[in-house]
PDB file of N, CA, C and O in Angstrom:
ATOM      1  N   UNK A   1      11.901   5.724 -13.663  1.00  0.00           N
ATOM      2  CA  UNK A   1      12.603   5.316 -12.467  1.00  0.00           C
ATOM      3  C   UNK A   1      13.431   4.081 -12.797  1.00  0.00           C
ATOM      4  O   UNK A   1      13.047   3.293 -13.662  1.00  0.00           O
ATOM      5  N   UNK A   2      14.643   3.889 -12.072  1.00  0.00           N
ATOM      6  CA  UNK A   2      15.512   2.943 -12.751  1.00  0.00           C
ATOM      7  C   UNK A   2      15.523   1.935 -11.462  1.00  0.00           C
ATOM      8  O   UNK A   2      15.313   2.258 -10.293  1.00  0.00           O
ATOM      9  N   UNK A   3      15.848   0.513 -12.017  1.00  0.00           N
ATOM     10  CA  UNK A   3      15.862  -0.395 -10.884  1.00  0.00           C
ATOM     11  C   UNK A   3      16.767  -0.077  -9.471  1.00  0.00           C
ATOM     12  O   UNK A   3      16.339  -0.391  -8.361  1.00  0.00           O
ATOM     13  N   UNK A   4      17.580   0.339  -9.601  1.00  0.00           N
ATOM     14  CA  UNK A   4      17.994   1.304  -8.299  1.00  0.00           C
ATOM     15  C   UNK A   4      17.285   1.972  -7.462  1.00  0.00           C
ATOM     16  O   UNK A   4      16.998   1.710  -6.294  1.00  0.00           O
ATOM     17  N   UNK A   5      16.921   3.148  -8.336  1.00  0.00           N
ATOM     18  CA  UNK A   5      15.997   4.010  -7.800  1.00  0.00           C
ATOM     19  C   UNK A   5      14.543   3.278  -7.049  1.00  0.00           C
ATOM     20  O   UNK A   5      14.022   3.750  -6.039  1.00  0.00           O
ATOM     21  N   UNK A   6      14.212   2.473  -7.524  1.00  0.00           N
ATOM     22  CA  UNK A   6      12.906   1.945  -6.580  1.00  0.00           C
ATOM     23  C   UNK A   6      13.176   0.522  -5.720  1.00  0.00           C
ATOM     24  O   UNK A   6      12.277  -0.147  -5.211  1.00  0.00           O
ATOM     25  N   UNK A   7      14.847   0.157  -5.661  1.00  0.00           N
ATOM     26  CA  UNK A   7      14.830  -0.579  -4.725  1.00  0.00           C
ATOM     27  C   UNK A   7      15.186  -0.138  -3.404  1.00  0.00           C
ATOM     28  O   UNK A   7      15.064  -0.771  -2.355  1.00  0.00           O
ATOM     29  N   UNK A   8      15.813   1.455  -3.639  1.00  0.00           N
ATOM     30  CA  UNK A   8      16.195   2.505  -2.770  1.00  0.00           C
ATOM     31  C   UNK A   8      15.486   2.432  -2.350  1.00  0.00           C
ATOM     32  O   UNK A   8      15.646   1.602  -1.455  1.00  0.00           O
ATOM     33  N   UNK A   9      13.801   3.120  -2.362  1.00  0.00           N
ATOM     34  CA  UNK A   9      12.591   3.573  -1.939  1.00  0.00           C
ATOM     35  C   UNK A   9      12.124   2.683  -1.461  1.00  0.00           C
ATOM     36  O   UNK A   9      11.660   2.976  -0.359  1.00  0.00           O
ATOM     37  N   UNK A  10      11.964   1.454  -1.789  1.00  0.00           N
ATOM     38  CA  UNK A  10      11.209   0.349  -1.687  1.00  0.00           C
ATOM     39  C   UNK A  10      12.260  -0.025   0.407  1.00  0.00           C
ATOM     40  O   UNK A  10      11.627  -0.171   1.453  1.00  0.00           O
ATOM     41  N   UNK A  11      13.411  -0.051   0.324  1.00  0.00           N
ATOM     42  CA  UNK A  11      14.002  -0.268   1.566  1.00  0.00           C
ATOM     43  C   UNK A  11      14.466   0.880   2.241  1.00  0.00           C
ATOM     44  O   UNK A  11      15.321   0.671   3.101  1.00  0.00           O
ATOM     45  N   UNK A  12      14.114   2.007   2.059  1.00  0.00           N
ATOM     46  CA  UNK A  12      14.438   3.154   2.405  1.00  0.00           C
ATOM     47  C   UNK A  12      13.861   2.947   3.984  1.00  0.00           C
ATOM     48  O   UNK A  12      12.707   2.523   4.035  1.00  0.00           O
ATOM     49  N   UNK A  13      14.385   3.143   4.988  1.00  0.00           N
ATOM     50  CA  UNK A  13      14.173   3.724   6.371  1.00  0.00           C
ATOM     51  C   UNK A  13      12.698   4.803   6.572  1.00  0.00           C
ATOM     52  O   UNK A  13      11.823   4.861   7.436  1.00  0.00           O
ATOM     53  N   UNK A  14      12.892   5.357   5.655  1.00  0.00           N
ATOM     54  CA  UNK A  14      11.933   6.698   5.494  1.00  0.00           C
ATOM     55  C   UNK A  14      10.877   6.011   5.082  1.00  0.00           C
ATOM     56  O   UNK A  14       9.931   6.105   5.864  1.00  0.00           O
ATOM     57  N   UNK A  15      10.633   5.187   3.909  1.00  0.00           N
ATOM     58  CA  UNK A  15       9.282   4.585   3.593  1.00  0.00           C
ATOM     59  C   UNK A  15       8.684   3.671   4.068  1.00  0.00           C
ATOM     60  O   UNK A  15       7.477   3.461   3.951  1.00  0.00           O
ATOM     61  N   UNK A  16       9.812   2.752   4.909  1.00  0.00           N
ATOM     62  CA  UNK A  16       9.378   1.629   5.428  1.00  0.00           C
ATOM     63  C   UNK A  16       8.420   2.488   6.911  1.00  0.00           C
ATOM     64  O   UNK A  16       7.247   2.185   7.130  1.00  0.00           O
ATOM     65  N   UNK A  17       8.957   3.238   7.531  1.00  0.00           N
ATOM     66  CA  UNK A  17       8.077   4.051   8.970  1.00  0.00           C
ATOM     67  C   UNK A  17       7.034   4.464   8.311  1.00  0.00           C
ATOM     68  O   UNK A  17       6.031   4.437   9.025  1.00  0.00           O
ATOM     69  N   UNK A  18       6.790   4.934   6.967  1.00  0.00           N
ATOM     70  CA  UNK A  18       5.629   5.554   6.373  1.00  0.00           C
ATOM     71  C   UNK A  18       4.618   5.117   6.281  1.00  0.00           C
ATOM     72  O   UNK A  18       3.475   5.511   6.509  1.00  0.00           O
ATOM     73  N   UNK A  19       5.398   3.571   5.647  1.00  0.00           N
ATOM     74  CA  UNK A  19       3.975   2.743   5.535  1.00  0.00           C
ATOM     75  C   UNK A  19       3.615   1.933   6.679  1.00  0.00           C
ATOM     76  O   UNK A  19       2.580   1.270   6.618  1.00  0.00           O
ATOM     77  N   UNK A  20       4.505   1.897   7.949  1.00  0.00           N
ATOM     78  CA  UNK A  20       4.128   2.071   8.912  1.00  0.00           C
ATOM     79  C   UNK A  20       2.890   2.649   9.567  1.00  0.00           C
ATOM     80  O   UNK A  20       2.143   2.094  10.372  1.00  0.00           O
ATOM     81  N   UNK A  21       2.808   4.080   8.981  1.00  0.00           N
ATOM     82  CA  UNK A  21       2.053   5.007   9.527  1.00  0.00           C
ATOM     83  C   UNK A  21       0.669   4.797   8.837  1.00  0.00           C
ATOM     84  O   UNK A  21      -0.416   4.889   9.413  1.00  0.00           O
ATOM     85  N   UNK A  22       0.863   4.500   7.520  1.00  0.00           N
ATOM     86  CA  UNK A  22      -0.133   4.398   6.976  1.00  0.00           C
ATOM     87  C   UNK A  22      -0.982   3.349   7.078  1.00  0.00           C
ATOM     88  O   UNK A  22      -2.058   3.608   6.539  1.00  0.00           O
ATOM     89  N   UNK A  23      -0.908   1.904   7.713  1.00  0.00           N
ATOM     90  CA  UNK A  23      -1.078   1.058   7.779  1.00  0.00           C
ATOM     91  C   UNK A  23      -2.208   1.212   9.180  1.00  0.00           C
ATOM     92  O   UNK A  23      -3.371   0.848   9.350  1.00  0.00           O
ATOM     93  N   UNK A  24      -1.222   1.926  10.023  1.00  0.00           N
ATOM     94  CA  UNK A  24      -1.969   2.210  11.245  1.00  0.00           C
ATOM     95  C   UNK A  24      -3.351   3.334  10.942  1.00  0.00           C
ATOM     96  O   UNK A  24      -4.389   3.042  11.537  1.00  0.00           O
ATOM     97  N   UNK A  25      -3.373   4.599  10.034  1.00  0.00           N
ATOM     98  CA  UNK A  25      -3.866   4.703   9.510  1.00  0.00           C
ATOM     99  C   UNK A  25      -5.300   4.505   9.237  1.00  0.00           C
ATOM    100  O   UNK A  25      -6.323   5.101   9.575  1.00  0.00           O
ATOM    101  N   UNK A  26      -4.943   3.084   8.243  1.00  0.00           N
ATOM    102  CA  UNK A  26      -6.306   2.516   7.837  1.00  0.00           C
ATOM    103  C   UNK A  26      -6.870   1.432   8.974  1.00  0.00           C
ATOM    104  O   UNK A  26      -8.016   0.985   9.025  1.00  0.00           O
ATOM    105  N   UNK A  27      -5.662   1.102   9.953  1.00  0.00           N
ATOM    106  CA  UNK A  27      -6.370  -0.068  11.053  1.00  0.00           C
ATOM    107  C   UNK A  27      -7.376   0.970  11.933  1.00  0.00           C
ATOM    108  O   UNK A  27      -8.294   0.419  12.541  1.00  0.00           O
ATOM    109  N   UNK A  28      -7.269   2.279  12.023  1.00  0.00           N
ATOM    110  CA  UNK A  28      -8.248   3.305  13.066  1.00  0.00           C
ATOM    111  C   UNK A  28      -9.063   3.183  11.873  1.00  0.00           C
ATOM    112  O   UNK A  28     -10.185   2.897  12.291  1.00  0.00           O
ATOM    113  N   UNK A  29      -9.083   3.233  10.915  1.00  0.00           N
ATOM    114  CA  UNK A  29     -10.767   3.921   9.834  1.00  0.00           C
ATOM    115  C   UNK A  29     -11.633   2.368   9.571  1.00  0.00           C
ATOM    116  O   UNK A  29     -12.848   2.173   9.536  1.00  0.00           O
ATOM    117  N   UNK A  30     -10.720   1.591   9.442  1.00  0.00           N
ATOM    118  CA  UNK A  30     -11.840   0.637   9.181  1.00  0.00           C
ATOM    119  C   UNK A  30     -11.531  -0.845   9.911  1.00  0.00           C
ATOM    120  O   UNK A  30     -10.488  -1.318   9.460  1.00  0.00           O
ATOM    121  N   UNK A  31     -12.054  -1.548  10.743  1.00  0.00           N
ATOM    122  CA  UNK A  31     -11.621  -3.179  11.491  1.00  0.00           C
ATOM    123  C   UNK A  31     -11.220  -4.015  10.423  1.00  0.00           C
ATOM    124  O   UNK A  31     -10.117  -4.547  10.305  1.00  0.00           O
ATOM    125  N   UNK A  32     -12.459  -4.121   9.432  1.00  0.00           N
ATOM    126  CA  UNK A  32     -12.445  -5.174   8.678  1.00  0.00           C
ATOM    127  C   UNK A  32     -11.605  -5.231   7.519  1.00  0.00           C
ATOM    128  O   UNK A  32     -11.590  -4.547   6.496  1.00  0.00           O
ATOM    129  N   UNK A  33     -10.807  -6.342   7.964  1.00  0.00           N
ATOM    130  CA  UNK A  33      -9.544  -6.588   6.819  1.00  0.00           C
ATOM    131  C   UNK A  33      -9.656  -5.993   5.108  1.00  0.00           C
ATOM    132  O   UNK A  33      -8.916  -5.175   4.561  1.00  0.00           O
ATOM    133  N   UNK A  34     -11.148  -6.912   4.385  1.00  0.00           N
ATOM    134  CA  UNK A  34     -11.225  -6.476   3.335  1.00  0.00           C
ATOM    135  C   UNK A  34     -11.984  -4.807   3.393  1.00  0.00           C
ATOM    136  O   UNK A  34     -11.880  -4.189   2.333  1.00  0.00           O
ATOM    137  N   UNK A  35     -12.469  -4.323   4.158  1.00  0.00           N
ATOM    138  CA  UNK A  35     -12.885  -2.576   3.895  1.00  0.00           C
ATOM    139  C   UNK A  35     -10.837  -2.632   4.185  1.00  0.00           C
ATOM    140  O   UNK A  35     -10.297  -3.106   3.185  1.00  0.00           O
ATOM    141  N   UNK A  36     -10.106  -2.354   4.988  1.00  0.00           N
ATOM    142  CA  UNK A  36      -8.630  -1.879   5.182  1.00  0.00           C
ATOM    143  C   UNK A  36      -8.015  -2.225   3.582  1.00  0.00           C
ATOM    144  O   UNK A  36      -6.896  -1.748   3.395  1.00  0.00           O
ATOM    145  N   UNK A  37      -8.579  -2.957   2.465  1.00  0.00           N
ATOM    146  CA  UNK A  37      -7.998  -2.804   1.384  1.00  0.00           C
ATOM    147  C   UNK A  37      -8.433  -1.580   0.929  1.00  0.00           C
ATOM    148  O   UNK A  37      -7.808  -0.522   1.000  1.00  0.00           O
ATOM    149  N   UNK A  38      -9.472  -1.752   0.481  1.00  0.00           N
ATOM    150  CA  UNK A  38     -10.595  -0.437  -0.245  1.00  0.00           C
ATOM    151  C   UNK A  38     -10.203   0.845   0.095  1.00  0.00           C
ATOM    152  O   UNK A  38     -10.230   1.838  -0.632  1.00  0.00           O
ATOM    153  N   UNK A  39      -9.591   0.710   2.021  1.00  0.00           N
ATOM    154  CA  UNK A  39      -9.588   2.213   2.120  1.00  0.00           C
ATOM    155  C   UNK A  39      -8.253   2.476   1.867  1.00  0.00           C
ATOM    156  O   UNK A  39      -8.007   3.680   1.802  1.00  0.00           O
ATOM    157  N   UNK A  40      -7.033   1.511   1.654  1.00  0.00           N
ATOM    158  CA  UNK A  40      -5.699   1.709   1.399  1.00  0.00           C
ATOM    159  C   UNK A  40      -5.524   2.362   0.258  1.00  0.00           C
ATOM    160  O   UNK A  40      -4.932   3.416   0.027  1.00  0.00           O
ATOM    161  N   UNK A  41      -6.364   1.295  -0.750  1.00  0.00           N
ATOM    162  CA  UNK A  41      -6.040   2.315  -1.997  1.00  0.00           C
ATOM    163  C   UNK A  41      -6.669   3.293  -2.131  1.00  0.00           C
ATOM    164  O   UNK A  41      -5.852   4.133  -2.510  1.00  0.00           O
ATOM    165  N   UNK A  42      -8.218   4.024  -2.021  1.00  0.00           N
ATOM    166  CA  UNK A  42      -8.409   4.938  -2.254  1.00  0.00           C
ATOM    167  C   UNK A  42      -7.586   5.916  -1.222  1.00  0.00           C
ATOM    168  O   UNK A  42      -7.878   7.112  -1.219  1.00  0.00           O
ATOM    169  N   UNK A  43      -7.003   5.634  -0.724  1.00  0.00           N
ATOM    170  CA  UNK A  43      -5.940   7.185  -0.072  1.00  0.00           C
ATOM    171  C   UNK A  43      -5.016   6.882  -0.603  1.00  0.00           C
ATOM    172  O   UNK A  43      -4.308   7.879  -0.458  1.00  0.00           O
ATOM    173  N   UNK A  44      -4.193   5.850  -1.418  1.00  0.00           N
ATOM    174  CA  UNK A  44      -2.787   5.974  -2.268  1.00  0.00           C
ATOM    175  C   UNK A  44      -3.473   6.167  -3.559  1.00  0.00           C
ATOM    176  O   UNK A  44      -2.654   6.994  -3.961  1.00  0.00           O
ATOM    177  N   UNK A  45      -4.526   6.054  -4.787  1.00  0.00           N
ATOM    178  CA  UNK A  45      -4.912   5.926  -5.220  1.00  0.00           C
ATOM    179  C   UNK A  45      -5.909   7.154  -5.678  1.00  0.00           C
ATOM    180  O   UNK A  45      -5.803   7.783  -6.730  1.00  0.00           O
ATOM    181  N   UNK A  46      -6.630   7.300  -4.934  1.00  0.00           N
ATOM    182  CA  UNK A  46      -7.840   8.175  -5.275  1.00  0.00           C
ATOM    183  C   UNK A  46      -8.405   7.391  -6.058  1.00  0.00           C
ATOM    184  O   UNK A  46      -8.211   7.586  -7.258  1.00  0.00           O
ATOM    185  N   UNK A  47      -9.269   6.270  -5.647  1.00  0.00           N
ATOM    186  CA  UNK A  47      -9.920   5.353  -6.695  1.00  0.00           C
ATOM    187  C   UNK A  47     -10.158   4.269  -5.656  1.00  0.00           C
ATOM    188  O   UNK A  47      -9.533   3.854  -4.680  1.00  0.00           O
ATOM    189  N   UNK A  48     -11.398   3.952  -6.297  1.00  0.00           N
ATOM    190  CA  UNK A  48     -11.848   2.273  -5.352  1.00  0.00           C
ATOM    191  C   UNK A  48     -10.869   1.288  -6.284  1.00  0.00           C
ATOM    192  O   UNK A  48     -10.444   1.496  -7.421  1.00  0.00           O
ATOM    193  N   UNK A  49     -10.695   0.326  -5.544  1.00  0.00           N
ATOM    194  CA  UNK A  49     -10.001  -1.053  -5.894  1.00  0.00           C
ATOM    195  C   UNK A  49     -10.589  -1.773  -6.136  1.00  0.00           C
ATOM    196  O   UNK A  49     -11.599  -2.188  -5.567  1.00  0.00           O
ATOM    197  N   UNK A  50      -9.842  -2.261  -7.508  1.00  0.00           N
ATOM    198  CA  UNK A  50     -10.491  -3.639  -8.402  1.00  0.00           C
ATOM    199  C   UNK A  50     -10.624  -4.535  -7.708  1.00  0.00           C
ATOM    200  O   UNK A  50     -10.421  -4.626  -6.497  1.00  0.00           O
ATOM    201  N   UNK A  51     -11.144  -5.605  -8.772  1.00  0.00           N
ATOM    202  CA  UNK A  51     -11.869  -7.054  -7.619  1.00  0.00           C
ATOM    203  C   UNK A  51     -10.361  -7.823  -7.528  1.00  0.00           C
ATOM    204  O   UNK A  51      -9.970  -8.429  -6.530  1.00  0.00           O
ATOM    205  N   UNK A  52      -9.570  -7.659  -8.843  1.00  0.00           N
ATOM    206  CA  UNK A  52      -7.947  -8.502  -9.100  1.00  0.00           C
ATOM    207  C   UNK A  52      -7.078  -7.620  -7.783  1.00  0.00           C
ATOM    208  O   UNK A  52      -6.315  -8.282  -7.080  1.00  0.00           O
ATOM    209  N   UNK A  53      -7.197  -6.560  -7.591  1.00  0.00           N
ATOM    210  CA  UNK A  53      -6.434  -6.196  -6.694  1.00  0.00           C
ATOM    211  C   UNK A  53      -6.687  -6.371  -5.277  1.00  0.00           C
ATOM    212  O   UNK A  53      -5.890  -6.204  -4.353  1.00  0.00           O
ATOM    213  N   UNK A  54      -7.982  -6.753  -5.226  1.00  0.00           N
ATOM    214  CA  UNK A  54      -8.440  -6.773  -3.728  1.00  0.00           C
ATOM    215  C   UNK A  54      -7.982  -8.022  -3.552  1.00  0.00           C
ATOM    216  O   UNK A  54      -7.593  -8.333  -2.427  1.00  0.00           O
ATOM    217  N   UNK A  55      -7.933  -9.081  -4.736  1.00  0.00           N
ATOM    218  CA  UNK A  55      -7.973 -10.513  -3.837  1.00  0.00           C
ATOM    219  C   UNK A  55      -6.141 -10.607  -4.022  1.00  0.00           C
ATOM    220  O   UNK A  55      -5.740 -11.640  -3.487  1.00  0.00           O
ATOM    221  N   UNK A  56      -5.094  -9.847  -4.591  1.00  0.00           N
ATOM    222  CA  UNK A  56      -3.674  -9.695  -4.875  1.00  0.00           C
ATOM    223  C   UNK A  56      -3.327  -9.295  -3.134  1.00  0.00           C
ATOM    224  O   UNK A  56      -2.777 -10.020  -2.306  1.00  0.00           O
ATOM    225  N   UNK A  57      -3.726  -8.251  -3.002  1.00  0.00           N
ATOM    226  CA  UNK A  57      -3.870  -7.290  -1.673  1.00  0.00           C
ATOM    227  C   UNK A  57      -4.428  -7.829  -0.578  1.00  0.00           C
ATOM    228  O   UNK A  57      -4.092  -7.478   0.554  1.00  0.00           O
ATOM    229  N   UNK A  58      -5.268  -8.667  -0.798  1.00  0.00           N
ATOM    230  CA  UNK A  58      -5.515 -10.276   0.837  1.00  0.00           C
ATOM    231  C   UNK A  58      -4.906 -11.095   0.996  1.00  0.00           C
ATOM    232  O   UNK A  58      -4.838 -11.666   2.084  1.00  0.00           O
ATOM    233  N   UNK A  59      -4.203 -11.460  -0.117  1.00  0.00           N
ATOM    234  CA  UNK A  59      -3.040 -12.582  -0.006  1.00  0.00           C
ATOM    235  C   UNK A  59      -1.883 -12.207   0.415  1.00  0.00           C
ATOM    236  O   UNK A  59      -1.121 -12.928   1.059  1.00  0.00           O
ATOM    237  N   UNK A  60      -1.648 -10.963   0.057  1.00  0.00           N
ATOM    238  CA  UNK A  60      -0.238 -10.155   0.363  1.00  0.00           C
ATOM    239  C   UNK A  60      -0.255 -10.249   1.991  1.00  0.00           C
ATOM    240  O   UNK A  60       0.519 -10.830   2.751  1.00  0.00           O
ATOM    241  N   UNK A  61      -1.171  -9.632   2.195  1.00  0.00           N
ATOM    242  CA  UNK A  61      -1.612  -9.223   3.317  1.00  0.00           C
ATOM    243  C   UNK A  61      -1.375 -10.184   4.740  1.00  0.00           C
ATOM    244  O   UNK A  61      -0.884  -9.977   5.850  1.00  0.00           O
ATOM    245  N   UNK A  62      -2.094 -11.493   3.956  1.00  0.00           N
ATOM    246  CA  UNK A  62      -2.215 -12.783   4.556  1.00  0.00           C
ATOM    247  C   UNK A  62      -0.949 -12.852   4.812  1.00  0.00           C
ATOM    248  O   UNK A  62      -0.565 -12.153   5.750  1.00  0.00           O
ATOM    249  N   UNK A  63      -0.002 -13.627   4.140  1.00  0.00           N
ATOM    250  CA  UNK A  63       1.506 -13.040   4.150  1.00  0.00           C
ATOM    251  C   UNK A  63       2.554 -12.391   5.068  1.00  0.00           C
ATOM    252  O   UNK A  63       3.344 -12.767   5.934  1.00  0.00           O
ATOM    253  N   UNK A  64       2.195 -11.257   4.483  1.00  0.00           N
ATOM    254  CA  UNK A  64       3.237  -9.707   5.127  1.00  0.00           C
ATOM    255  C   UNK A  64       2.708  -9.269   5.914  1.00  0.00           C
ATOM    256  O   UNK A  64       3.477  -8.922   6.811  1.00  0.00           O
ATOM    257  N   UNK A  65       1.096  -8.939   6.229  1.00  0.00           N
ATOM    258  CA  UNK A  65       0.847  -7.839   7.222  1.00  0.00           C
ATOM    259  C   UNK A  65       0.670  -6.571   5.986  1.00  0.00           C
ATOM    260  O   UNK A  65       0.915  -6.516   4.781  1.00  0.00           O
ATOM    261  N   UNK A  66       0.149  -5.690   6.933  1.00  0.00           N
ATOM    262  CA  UNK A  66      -0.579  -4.466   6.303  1.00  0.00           C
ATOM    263  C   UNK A  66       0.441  -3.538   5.883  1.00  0.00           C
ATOM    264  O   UNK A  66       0.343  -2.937   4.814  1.00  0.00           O
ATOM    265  N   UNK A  67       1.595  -3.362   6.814  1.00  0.00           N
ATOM    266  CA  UNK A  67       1.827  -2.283   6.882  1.00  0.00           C
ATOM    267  C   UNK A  67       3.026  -2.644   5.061  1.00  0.00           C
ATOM    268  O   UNK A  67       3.219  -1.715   4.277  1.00  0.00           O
ATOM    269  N   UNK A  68       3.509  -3.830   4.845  1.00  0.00           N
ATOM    270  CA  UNK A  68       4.248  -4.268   4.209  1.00  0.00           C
ATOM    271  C   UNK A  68       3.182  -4.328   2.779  1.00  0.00           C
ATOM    272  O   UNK A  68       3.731  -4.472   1.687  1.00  0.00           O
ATOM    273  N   UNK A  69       1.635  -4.210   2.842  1.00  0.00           N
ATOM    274  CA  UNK A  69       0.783  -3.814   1.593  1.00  0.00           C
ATOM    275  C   UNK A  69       1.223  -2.537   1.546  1.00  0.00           C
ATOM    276  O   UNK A  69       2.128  -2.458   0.716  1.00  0.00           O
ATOM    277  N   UNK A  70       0.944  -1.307   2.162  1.00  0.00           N
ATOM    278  CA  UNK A  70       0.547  -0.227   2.224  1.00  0.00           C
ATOM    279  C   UNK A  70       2.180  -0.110   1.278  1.00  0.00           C
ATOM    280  O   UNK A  70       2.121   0.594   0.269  1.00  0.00           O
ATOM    281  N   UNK A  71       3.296  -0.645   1.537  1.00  0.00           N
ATOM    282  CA  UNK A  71       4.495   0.063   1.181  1.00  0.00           C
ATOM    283  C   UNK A  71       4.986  -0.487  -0.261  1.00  0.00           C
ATOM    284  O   UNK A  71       6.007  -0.123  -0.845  1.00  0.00           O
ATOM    285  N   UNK A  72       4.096  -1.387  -0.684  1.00  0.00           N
ATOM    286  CA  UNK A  72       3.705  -1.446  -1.832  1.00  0.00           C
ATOM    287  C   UNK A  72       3.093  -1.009  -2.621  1.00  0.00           C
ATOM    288  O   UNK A  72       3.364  -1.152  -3.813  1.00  0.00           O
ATOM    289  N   UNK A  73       1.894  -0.221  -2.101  1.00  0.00           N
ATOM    290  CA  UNK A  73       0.930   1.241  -2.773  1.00  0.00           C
ATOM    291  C   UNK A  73       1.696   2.248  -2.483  1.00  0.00           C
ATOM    292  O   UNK A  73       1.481   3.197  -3.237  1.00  0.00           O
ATOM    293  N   UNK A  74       2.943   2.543  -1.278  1.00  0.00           N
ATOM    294  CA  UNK A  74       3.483   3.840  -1.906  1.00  0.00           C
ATOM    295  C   UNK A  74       4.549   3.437  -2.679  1.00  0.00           C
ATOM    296  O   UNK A  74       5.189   4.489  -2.660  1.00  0.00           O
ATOM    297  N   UNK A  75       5.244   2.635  -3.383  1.00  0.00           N
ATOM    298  CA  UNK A  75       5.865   2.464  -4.296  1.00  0.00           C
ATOM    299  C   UNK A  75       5.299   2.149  -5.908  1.00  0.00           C
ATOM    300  O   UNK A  75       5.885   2.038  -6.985  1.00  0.00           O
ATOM    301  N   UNK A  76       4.093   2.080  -5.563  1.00  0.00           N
ATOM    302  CA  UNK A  76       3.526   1.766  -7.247  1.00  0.00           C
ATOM    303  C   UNK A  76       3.494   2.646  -8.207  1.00  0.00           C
ATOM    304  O   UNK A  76       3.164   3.766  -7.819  1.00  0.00           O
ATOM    305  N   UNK A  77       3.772   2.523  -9.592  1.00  0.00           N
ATOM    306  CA  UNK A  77       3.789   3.317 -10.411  1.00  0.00           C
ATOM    307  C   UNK A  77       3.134   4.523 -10.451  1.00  0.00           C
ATOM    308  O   UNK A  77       3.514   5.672 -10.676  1.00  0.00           O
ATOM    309  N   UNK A  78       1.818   3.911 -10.125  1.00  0.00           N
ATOM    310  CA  UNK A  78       0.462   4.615  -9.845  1.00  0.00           C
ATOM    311  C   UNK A  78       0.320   6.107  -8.713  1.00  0.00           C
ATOM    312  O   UNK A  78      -0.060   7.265  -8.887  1.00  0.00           O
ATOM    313  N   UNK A  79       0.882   5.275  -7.456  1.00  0.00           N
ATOM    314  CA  UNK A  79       1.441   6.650  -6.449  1.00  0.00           C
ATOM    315  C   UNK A  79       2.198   7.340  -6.830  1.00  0.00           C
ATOM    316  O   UNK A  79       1.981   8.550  -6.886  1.00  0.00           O
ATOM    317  N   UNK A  80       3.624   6.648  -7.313  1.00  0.00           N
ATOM    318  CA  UNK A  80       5.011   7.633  -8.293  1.00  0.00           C
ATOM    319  C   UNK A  80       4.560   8.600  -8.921  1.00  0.00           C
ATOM    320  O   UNK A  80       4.927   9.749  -8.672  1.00  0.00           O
ATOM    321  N   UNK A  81       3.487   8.242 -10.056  1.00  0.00           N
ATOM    322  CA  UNK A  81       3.379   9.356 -10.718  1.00  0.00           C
ATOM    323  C   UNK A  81       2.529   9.556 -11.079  1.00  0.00           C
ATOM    324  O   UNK A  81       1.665   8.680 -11.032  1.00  0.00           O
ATOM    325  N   UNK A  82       2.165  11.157 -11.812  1.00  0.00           N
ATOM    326  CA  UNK A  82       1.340  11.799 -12.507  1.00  0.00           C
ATOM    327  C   UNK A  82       1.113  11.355 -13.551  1.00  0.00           C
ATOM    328  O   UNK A  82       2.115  11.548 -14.240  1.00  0.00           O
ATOM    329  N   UNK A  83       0.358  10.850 -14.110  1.00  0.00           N
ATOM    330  CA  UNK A  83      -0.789  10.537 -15.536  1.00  0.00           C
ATOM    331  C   UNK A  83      -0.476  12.360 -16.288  1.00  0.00           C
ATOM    332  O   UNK A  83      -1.045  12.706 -17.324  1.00  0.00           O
TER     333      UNK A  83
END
């Protein structure tokens, strides 16, 4: 993916409502801020979240708000692509 290509995605209209959605999402499955990490990534992810990412992902959080994490897990390498 070329720096274009993921600054597209990254401000895209389409991803920004997504992670919108997704954000809301994890605020119905779990109250508590740090479970709303755990469960973010294992649904972008398929995988529990490290201890470096959980405390990256509370600060963000602290910050931006959720929905502005979440649109950072659908832009990560990791969501992008297949292994």
């Amino acid at each position: 993916m070329t720096a274009l290509q993921a600054l597209a995605l990254l401000n895209n209209p389409f991803m920004v409502k997504q992670a919108e959605f997704f954000a809301e999402r994890v605020q119905k499955m779990e109250k508590d801020p740090a479970r709303q990490i755990d469960a973010a990534i294992r649904l972008a992810f398929a995988r529990a979240a490290t201890q470096q990412e959980r405390a990256a992902m509370a600060a963000y959080i602290q910050r931006h708000g959720l929905a502005n994490a979440c649109r950072l897990l659908l832009n990560a390498n990791e969501f992008m692509f297949v292994d």
